[in-house]
C-alpha positions in Angstrom: 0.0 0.0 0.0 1.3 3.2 -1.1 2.0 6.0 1.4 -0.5 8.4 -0.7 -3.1 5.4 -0.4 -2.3 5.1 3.6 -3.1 8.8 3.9 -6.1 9.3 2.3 -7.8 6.3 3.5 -6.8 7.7 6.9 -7.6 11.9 6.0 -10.1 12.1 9.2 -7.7 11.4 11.8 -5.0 13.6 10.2 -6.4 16.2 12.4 -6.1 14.0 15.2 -3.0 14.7 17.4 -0.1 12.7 15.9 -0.1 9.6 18.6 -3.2 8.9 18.0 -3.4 8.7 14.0 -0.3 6.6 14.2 -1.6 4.0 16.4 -4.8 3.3 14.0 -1.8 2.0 11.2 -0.8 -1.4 12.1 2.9 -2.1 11.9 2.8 -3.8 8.9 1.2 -0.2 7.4 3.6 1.8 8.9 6.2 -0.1 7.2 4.9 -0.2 4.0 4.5 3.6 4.0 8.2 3.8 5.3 9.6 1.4 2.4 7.6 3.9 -0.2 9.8 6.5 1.1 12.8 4.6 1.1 12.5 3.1 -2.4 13.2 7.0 -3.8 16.4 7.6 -2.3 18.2 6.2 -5.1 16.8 8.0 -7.8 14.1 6.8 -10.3 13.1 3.0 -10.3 13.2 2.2 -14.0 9.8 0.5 -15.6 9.3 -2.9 -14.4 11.4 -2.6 -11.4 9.9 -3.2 -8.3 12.4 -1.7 -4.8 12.0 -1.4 -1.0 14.3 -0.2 1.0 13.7 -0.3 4.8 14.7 -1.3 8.3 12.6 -4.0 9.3 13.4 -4.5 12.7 15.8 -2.5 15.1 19.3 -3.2 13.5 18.2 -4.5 10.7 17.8 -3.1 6.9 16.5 -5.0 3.9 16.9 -4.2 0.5 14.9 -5.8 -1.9 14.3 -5.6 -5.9 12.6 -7.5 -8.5 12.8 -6.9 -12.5 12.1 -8.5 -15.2 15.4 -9.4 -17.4 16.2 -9.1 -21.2 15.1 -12.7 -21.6 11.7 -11.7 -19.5 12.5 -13.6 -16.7 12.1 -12.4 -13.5 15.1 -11.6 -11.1 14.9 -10.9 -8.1 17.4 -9.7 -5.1 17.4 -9.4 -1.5 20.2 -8.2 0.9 19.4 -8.0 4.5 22.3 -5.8 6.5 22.9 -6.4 10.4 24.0 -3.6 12.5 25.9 -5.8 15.0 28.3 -4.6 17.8 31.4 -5.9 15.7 30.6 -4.1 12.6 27.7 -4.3 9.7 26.8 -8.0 7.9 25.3 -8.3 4.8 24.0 -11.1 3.6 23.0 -11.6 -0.5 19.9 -13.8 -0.9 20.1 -16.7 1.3 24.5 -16.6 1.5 26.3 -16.3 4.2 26.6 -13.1 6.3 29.6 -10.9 5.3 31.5 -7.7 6.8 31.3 -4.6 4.6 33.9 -2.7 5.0 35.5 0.9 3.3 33.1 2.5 0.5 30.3 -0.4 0.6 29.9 0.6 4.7 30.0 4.1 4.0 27.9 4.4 1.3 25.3 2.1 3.7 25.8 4.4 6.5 24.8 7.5 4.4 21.3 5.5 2.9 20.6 4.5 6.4 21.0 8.1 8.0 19.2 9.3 4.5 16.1 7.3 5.2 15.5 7.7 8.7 15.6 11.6 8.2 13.8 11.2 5.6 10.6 9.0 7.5 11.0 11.2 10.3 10.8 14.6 8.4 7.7 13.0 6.0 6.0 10.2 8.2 6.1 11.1 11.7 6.6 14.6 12.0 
Protein backbone atom coordinates (compact mmCIF):
# COMPACT_ATOMS: atom_id res chain seq x y z
CA UNK A 1 0.00 0.00 0.00
CA UNK A 2 1.28 3.19 -1.10
CA UNK A 3 1.99 6.00 1.37
CA UNK A 4 -0.52 8.39 -0.70
CA UNK A 5 -3.07 5.40 -0.36
CA UNK A 6 -2.33 5.12 3.62
CA UNK A 7 -3.13 8.81 3.95
CA UNK A 8 -6.14 9.27 2.34
CA UNK A 9 -7.78 6.31 3.51
CA UNK A 10 -6.79 7.69 6.87
CA UNK A 11 -7.61 11.93 6.03
CA UNK A 12 -10.07 12.07 9.22
CA UNK A 13 -7.69 11.40 11.75
CA UNK A 14 -4.97 13.56 10.20
CA UNK A 15 -6.43 16.22 12.42
CA UNK A 16 -6.06 14.02 15.22
CA UNK A 17 -3.01 14.73 17.44
CA UNK A 18 -0.08 12.67 15.89
CA UNK A 19 -0.10 9.60 18.58
CA UNK A 20 -3.16 8.95 18.03
CA UNK A 21 -3.37 8.66 14.05
CA UNK A 22 -0.28 6.60 14.16
CA UNK A 23 -1.61 3.99 16.43
CA UNK A 24 -4.79 3.25 13.96
CA UNK A 25 -1.76 2.04 11.24
CA UNK A 26 -0.85 -1.37 12.13
CA UNK A 27 2.89 -2.05 11.93
CA UNK A 28 2.80 -3.76 8.89
CA UNK A 29 1.25 -0.16 7.42
CA UNK A 30 3.63 1.78 8.91
CA UNK A 31 6.25 -0.06 7.17
CA UNK A 32 4.92 -0.22 3.96
CA UNK A 33 4.54 3.58 3.99
CA UNK A 34 8.20 3.83 5.25
CA UNK A 35 9.56 1.39 2.37
CA UNK A 36 7.64 3.87 -0.25
CA UNK A 37 9.77 6.51 1.12
CA UNK A 38 12.82 4.63 1.14
CA UNK A 39 12.53 3.05 -2.36
CA UNK A 40 13.21 7.04 -3.81
CA UNK A 41 16.42 7.55 -2.30
CA UNK A 42 18.16 6.16 -5.09
CA UNK A 43 16.83 8.04 -7.75
CA UNK A 44 14.13 6.80 -10.26
CA UNK A 45 13.14 3.03 -10.25
CA UNK A 46 13.17 2.24 -14.04
CA UNK A 47 9.82 0.51 -15.59
CA UNK A 48 9.26 -2.91 -14.40
CA UNK A 49 11.44 -2.61 -11.36
CA UNK A 50 9.88 -3.23 -8.32
CA UNK A 51 12.40 -1.66 -4.85
CA UNK A 52 12.04 -1.43 -1.05
CA UNK A 53 14.33 -0.24 1.03
CA UNK A 54 13.73 -0.31 4.81
CA UNK A 55 14.73 -1.30 8.31
CA UNK A 56 12.59 -4.00 9.26
CA UNK A 57 13.37 -4.46 12.68
CA UNK A 58 15.76 -2.52 15.13
CA UNK A 59 19.27 -3.19 13.50
CA UNK A 60 18.17 -4.49 10.66
CA UNK A 61 17.76 -3.15 6.95
CA UNK A 62 16.53 -5.04 3.90
CA UNK A 63 16.95 -4.16 0.48
CA UNK A 64 14.87 -5.75 -1.90
CA UNK A 65 14.29 -5.63 -5.91
CA UNK A 66 12.57 -7.53 -8.46
CA UNK A 67 12.83 -6.94 -12.50
CA UNK A 68 12.10 -8.53 -15.23
CA UNK A 69 15.45 -9.45 -17.37
CA UNK A 70 16.19 -9.08 -21.19
CA UNK A 71 15.06 -12.74 -21.55
CA UNK A 72 11.73 -11.65 -19.49
CA UNK A 73 12.48 -13.58 -16.71
CA UNK A 74 12.08 -12.44 -13.48
CA UNK A 75 15.14 -11.61 -11.13
CA UNK A 76 14.91 -10.94 -8.10
CA UNK A 77 17.37 -9.72 -5.07
CA UNK A 78 17.39 -9.39 -1.54
CA UNK A 79 20.15 -8.24 0.94
CA UNK A 80 19.40 -8.03 4.46
CA UNK A 81 22.29 -5.79 6.51
CA UNK A 82 22.87 -6.39 10.40
CA UNK A 83 24.01 -3.59 12.50
CA UNK A 84 25.94 -5.80 15.00
CA UNK A 85 28.26 -4.60 17.80
CA UNK A 86 31.44 -5.86 15.69
CA UNK A 87 30.61 -4.14 12.56
CA UNK A 88 27.72 -4.26 9.70
CA UNK A 89 26.77 -8.02 7.93
CA UNK A 90 25.30 -8.32 4.75
CA UNK A 91 23.98 -11.14 3.59
CA UNK A 92 22.97 -11.61 -0.52
CA UNK A 93 19.85 -13.77 -0.90
CA UNK A 94 20.15 -16.69 1.30
CA UNK A 95 24.47 -16.61 1.46
CA UNK A 96 26.35 -16.30 4.25
CA UNK A 97 26.58 -13.08 6.26
CA UNK A 98 29.62 -10.90 5.33
CA UNK A 99 31.50 -7.65 6.76
CA UNK A 100 31.28 -4.61 4.59
CA UNK A 101 33.94 -2.72 4.99
CA UNK A 102 35.47 0.89 3.31
CA UNK A 103 33.10 2.52 0.54
CA UNK A 104 30.33 -0.35 0.56
CA UNK A 105 29.85 0.58 4.72
CA UNK A 106 29.99 4.09 3.96
CA UNK A 107 27.87 4.37 1.32
CA UNK A 108 25.31 2.13 3.73
CA UNK A 109 25.76 4.44 6.48
CA UNK A 110 24.79 7.46 4.44
CA UNK A 111 21.34 5.53 2.92
CA UNK A 112 20.63 4.54 6.40
CA UNK A 113 20.97 8.12 8.05
CA UNK A 114 19.19 9.31 4.48
CA UNK A 115 16.05 7.29 5.24
CA UNK A 116 15.50 7.74 8.66
CA UNK A 117 15.64 11.64 8.19
CA UNK A 118 13.80 11.25 5.62
CA UNK A 119 10.60 8.98 7.49
CA UNK A 120 10.95 11.16 10.29
CA UNK A 121 10.84 14.56 8.39
CA UNK A 122 7.67 12.99 6.00
CA UNK A 123 5.96 10.22 8.20
CA UNK A 124 6.14 11.10 11.68
CA UNK A 125 6.57 14.55 12.00
Amino acid sequence: MSLKKLLKDNLANLFEPRETYTNKLSYDDLVNAESALGRTLFGPIPAGHQREFFESKKNVWIWHENFLDNLGKMQEMTIRYEVRPTGVYKRVNKSDYHKIEGEELENFRKAAHSYLNLVKTKLYC
